[in-house]
N, C-alpha and C positions, 0 to 999 in steps of 0.2 A: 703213665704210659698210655699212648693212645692205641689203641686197637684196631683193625680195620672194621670190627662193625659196629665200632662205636665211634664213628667219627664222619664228621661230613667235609665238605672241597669250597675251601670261600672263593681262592683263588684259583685259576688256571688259563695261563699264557703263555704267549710269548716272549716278553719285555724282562730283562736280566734288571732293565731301571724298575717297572712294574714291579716284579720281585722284591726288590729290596726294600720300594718304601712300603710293601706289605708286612714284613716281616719287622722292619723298623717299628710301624703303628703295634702287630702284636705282642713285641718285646714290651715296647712301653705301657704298654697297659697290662701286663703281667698275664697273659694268654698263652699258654701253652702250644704249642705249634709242631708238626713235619712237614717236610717239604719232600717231592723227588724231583727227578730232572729226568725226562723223557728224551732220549734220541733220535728220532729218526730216523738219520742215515745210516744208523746199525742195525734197522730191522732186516733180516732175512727174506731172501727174494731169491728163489730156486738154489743157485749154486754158490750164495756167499750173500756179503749183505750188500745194502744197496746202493753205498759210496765205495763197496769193493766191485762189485760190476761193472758200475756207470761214471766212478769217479764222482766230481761234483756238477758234471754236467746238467742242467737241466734243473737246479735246486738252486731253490729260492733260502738262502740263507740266514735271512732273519728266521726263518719255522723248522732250523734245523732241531732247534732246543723245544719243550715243552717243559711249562713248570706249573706242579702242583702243590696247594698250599692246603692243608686240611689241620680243622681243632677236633677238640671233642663234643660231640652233640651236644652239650650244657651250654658251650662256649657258643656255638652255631651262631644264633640272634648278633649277640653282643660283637661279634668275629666278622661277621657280613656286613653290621653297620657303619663300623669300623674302616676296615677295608675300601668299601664304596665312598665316603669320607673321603678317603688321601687317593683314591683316584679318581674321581669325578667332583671336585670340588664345586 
């Protein structure tokens, strides 16, 4: 189980493709992993959230998502090397 104080964030974007071939490299090298999915538009903003106010007006759609990808601090090194690997080859 990872923990939240015992874990650090290799990944975090925007790209659902990023995502995937992150998670793909940690599966295959048997790293443990959680991920969350950040929304945006559902942040609260005085009387409701903020694609219930504004609609999608104004939003830039690719940054509607945020994704977080975190190991356990043992894994960090090996989890970041990794990672940067399969996206900046």
């Amino acid at each position: 189980m990872i923990l939240f104080f015992n874990k650090e964030d290799v990944y975090i974007g925007y790209s659902i493709e990023e995502l995937s071939k992150v998670r793909r490299i940690l599966n295959q090298e048997g790293i443990k992993y959680t991920y969350k999915v950040i929304n945006h538009s559902g942040q609260w903003l005085r009387r409701g959230t903020i694609r219930g106010n504004l609609g999608s007006y104004g939003m830039n759609m690719a940054y509607e998502r945020q994704y977080v990808v975190s190991v356990k601090k043992k894994d960090y090194e090996k989890a970041r090397y990794l990672v940067n690997s399969v996206l900046h080859p």
